[in-house]
Structures are given as structure tokens and as C-alpha cells.
mmCIF file of the C-alpha atoms, coordinates in Angstrom:
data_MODEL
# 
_entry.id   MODEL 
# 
loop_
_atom_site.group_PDB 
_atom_site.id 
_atom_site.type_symbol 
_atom_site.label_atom_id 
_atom_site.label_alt_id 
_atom_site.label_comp_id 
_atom_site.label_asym_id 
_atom_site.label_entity_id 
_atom_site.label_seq_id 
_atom_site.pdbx_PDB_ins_code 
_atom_site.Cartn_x 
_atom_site.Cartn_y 
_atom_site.Cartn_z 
_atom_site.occupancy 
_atom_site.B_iso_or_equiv 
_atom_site.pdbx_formal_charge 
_atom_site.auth_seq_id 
_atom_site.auth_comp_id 
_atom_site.auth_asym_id 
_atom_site.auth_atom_id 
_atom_site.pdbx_PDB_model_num 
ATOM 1   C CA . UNK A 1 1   ? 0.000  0.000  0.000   1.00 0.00 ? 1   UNK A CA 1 
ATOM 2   C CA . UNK A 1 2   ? 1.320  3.693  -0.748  1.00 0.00 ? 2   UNK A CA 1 
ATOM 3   C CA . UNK A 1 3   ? 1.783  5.584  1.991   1.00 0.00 ? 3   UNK A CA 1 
ATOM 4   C CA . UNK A 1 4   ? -0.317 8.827  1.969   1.00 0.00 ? 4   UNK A CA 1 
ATOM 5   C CA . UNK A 1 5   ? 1.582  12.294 2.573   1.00 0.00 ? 5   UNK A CA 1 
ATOM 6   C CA . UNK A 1 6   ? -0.725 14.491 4.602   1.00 0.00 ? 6   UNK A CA 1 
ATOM 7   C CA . UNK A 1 7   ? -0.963 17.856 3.699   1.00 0.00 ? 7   UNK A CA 1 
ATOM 8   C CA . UNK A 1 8   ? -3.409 20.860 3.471   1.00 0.00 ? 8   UNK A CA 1 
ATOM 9   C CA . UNK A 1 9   ? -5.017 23.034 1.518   1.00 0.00 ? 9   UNK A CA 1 
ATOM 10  C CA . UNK A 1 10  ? -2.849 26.171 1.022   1.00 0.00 ? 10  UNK A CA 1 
ATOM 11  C CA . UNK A 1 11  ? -4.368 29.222 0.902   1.00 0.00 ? 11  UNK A CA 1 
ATOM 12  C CA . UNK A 1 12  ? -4.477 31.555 -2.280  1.00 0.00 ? 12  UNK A CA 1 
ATOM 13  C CA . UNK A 1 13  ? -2.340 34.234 -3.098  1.00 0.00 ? 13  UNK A CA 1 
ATOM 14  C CA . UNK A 1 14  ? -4.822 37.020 -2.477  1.00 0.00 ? 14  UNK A CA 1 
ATOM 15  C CA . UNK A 1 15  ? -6.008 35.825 1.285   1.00 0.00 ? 15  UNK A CA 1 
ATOM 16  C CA . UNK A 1 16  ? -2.382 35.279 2.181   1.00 0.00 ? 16  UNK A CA 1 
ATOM 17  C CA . UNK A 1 17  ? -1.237 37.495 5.207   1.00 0.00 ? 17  UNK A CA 1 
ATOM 18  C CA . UNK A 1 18  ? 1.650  36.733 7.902   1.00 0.00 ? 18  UNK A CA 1 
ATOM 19  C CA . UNK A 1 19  ? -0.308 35.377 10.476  1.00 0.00 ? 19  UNK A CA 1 
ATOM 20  C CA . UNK A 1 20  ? -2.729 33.215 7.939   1.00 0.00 ? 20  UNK A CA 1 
ATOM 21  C CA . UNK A 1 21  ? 0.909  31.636 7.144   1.00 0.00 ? 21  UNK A CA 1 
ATOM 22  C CA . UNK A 1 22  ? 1.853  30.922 10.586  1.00 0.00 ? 22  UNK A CA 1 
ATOM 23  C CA . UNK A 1 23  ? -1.587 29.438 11.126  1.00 0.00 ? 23  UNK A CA 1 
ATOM 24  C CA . UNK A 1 24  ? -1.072 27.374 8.033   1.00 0.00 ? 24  UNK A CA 1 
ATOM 25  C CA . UNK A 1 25  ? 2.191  26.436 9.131   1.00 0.00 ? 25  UNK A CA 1 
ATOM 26  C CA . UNK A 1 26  ? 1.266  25.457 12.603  1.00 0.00 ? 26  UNK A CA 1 
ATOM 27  C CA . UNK A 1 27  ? -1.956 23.234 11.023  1.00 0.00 ? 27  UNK A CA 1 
ATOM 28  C CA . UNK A 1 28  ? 0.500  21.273 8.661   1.00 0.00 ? 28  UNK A CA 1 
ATOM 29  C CA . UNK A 1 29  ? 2.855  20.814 12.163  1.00 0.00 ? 29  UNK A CA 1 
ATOM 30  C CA . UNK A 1 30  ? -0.373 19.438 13.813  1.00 0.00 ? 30  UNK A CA 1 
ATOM 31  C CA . UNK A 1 31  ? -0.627 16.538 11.128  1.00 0.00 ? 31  UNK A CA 1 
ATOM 32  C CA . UNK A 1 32  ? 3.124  15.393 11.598  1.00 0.00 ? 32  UNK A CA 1 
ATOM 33  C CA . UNK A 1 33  ? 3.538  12.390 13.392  1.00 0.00 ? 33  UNK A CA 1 
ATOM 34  C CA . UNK A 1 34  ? 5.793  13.384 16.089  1.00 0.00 ? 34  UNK A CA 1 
ATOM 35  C CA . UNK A 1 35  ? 5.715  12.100 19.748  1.00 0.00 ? 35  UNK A CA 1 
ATOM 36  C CA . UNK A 1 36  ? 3.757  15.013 22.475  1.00 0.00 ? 36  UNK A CA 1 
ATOM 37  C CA . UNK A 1 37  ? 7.007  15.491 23.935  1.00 0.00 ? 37  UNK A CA 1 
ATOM 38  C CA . UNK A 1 38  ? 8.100  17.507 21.464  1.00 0.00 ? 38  UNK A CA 1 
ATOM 39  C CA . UNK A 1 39  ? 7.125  21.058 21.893  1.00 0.00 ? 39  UNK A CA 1 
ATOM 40  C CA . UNK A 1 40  ? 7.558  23.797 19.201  1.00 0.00 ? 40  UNK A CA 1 
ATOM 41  C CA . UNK A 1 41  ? 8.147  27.675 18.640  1.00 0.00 ? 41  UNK A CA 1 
ATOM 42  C CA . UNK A 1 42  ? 6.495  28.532 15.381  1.00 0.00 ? 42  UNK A CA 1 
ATOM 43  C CA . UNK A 1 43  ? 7.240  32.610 14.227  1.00 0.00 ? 43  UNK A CA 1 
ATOM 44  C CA . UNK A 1 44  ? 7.756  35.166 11.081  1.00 0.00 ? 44  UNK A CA 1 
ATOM 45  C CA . UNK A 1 45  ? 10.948 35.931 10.159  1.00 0.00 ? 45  UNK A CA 1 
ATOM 46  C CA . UNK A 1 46  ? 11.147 38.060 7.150   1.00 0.00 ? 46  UNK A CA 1 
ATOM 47  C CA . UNK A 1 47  ? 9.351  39.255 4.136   1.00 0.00 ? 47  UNK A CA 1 
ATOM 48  C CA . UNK A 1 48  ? 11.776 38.951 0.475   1.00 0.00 ? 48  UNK A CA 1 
ATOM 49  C CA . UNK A 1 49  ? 10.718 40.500 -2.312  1.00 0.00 ? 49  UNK A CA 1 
ATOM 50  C CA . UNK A 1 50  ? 12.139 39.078 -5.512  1.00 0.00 ? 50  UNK A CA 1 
ATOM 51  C CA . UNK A 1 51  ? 11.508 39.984 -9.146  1.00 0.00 ? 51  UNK A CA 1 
ATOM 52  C CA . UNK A 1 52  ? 8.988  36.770 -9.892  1.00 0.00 ? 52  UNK A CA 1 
ATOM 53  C CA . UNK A 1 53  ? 7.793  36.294 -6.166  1.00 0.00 ? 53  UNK A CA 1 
ATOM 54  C CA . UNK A 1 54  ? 7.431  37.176 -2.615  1.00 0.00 ? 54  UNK A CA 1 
ATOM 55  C CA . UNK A 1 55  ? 9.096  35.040 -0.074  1.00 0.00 ? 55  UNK A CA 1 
ATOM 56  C CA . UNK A 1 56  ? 7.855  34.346 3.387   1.00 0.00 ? 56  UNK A CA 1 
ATOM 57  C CA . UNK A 1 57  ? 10.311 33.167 6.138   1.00 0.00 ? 57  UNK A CA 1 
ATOM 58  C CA . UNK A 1 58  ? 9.379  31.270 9.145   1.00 0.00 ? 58  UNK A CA 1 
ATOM 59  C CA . UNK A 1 59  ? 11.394 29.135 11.772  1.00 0.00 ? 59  UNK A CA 1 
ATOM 60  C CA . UNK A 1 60  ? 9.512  26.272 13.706  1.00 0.00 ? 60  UNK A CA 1 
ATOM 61  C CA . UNK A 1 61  ? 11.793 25.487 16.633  1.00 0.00 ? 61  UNK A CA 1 
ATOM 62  C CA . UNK A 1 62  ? 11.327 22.077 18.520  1.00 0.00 ? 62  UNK A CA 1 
ATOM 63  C CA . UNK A 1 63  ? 13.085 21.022 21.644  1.00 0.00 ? 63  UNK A CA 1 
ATOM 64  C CA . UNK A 1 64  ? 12.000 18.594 24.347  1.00 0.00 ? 64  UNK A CA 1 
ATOM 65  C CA . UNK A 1 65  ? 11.472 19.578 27.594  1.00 0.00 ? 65  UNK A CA 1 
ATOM 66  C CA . UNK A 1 66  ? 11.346 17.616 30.964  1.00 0.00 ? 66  UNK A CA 1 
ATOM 67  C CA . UNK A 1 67  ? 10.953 18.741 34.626  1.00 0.00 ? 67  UNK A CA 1 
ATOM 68  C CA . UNK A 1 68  ? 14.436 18.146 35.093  1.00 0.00 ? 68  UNK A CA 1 
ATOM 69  C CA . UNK A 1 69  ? 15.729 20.186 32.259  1.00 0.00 ? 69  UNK A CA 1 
ATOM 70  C CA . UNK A 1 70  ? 12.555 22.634 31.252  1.00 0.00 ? 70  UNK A CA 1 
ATOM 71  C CA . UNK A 1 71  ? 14.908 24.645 28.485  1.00 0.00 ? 71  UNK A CA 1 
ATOM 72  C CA . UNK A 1 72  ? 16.868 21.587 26.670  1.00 0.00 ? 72  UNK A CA 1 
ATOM 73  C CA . UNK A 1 73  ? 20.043 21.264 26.127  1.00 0.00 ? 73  UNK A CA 1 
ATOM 74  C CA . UNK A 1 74  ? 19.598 21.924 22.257  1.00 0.00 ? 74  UNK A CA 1 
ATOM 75  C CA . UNK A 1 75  ? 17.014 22.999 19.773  1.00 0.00 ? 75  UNK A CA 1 
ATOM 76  C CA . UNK A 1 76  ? 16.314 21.573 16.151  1.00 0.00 ? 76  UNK A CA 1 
ATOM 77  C CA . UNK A 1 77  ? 14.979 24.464 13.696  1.00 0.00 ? 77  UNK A CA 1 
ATOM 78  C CA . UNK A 1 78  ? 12.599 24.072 10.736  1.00 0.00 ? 78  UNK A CA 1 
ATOM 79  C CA . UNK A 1 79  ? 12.647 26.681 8.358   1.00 0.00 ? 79  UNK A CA 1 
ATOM 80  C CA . UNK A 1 80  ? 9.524  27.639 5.945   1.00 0.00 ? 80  UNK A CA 1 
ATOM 81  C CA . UNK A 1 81  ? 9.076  29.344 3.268   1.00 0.00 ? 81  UNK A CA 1 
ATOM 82  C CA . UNK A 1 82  ? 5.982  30.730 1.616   1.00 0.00 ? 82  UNK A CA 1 
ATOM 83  C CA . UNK A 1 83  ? 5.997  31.799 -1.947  1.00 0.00 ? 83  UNK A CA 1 
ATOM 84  C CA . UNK A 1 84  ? 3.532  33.976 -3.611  1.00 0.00 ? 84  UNK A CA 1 
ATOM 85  C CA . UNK A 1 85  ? 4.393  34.197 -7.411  1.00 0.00 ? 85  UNK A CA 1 
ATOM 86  C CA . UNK A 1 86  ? 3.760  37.435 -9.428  1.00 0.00 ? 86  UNK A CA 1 
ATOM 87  C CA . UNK A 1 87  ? 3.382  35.621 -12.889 1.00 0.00 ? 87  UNK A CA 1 
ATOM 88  C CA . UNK A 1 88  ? 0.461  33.497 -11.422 1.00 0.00 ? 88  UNK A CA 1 
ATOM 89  C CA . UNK A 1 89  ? -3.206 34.552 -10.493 1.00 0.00 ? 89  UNK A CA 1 
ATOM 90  C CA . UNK A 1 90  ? -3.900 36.295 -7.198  1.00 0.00 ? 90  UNK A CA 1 
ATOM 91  C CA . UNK A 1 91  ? -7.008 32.562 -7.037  1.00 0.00 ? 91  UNK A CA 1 
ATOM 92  C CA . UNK A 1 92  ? -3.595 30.670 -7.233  1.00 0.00 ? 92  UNK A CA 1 
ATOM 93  C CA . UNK A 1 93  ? -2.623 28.770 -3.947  1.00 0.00 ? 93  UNK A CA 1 
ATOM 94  C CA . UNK A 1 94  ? 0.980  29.850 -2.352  1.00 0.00 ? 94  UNK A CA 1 
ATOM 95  C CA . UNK A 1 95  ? 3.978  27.157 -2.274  1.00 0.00 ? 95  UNK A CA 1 
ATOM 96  C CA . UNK A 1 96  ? 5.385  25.969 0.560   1.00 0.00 ? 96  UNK A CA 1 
ATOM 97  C CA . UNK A 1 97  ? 9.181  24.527 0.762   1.00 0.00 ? 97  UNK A CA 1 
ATOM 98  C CA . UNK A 1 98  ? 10.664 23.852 4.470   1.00 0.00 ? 98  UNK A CA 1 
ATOM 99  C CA . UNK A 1 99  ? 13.855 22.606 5.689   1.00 0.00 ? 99  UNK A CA 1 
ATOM 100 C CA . UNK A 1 100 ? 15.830 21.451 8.071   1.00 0.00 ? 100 UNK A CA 1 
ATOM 101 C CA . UNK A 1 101 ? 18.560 23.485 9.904   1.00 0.00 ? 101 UNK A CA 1 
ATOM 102 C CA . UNK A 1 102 ? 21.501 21.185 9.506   1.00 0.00 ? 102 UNK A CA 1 
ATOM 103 C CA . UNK A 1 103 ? 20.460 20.451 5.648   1.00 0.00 ? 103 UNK A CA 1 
ATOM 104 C CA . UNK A 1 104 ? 20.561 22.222 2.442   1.00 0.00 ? 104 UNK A CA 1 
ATOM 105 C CA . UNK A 1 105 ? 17.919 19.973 0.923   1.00 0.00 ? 105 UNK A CA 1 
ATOM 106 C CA . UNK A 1 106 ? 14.659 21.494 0.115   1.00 0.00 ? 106 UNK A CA 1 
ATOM 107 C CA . UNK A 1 107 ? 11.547 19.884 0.970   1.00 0.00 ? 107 UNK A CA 1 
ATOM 108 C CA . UNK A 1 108 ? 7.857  19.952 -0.127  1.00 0.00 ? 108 UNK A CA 1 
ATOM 109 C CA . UNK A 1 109 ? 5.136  19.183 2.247   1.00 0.00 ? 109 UNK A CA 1 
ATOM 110 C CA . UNK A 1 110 ? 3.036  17.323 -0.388  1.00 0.00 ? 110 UNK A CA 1 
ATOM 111 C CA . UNK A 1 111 ? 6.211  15.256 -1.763  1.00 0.00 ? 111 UNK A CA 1 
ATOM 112 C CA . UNK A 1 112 ? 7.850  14.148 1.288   1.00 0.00 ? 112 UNK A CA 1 
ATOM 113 C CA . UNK A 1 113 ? 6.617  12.885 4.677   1.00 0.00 ? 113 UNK A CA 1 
ATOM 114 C CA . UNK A 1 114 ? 8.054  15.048 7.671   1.00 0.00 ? 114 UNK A CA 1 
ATOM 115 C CA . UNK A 1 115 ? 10.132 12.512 9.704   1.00 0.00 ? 115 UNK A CA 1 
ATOM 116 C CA . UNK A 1 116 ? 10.194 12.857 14.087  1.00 0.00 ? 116 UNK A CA 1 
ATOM 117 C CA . UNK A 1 117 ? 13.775 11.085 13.205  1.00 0.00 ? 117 UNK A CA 1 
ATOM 118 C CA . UNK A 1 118 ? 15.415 14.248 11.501  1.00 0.00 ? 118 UNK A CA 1 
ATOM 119 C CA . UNK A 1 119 ? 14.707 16.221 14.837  1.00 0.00 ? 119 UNK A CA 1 
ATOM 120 C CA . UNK A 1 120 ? 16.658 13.986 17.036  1.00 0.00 ? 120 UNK A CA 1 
ATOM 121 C CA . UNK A 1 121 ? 19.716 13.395 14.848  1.00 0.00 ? 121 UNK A CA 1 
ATOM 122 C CA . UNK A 1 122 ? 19.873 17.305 15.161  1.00 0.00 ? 122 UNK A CA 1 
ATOM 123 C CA . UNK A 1 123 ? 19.671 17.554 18.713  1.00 0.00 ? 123 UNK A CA 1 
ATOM 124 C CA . UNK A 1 124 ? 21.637 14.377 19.229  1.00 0.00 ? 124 UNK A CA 1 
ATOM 125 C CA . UNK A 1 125 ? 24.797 16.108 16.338  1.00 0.00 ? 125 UNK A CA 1 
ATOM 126 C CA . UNK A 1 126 ? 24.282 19.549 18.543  1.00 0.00 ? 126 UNK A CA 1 
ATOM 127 C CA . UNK A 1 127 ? 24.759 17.870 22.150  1.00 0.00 ? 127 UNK A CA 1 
ATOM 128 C CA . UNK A 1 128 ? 27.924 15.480 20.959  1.00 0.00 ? 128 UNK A CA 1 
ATOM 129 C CA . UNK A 1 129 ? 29.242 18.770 20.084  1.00 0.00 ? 129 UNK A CA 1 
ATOM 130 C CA . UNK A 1 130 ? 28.803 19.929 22.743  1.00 0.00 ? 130 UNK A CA 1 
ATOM 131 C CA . UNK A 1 131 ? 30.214 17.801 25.142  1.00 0.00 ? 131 UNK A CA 1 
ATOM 132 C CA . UNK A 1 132 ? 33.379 17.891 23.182  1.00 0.00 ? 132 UNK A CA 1 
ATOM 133 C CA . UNK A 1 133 ? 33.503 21.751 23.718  1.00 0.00 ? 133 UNK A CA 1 
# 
């Protein structure tokens, strides 16, 4: 059986604002399969304006906390971007890329399942490096 990639429905071009993409981006967060330990950050970074497109930037930042340690040792970052072309329609839906902070590779929601595992190897890379500090 094919595995089915859970996304949502974007919204268009011409009801995009800030928030309505930190909303969006918090509602595709909600349908990753990651463990309720996890706790995230989601916020806005920046506004790009390029000659085809404007570029939303957020960051999603996880960590886990427990009552021994409430701010953990390390964080793992997520970094979206929403992209409104100017050669389509203002009815067109914006596209959404993400990433992870310790990789170049650009992901699509709709292509690729977001894995729990990629947030630990993170944290786990950041705390060895630590500890050799």
C-alpha cells in the first residue's frame, strides 16, 4: 500500500497574510507524526521580495522539555518558506518549501513525509558537540 503524505489546503495568493501563514504552518505541524514530547516555537521571520515572487520566512523550533531540564540542552529548527508568485493569479494557492537546519535539501510538504527522526539526529549532532567543547 502507498503511503499517503498528509498535507493541506494552502491558501491563495490574495487571502495570504503573515499570520494566515503561521496558522497554516502550525496546522501542517499538527498533522506530523511526532511524539507530544516535542514542543515547538512557530514565528515570522522576514518578508523577500524578488523579481517573480514574494518570499515568506518562518522558523519552527522544537526542543524537548522535561521537569528536570525545562529549556533543553539543544534545539532543532525548521525553516519555511511561503511563496507567492507574481506571474500566477492572485485565485492561485501559495507554495510551501521547508527545511531542516543542519540540511541544504529542500523539501515539499506534499512530496515528502516530515520525519520525528530528523529532529533527534539534530539535537543528538548539537549535544555530541557539545560535550566535546
Amino acid at each position: 500500500t502507498k503511503h499517503v503524505i498528509k498535507n493541506i489546503e494552502w491558501t491563495t495568493a490574495e487571502n495570504f497574510t503573515v499570520e494566515t501563514g503561521r496558522q497554516q504552518i502550525e496546522e501542517l505541524i499538527s498533522m506530523w507524526d511526532i511524539h507530544e514530547s516535542w514542543l515547538h516555537h512557530s514565528e515570522f521571520l522576514e518578508e523577500e521580495e524578488l523579481k517573480d515572487s514574494k518570499r515568506y520566512h518562518y522558523r519552527a523550533s522544537w526542543g524537548i522539555p522535561t521537569r528536570r531540564k525545562p529549556v533543553p540542552r539543544a534545539t532543532a529548527s525548521v525553516y519555511f518558506v511561503i511563496v507567492i508568485s507574481k506571474l500566477k493569479p492572485d485565485t492561485a494557492p501559495v507554495e510551501v518549501f521547508y527545511r531542516l537546519e543542519s540540511s541544504r535539501l529542500v523539501r515539499r510538504p506534499e512530496q515528502c513525509q516530515f520525519r520525528e527522526k530528523w529532529l533527534k539526529d539534530i539535537i543528538e549532532n548539537k549535544i555530541v558537540c557539545l560535550e566535546r567543547l
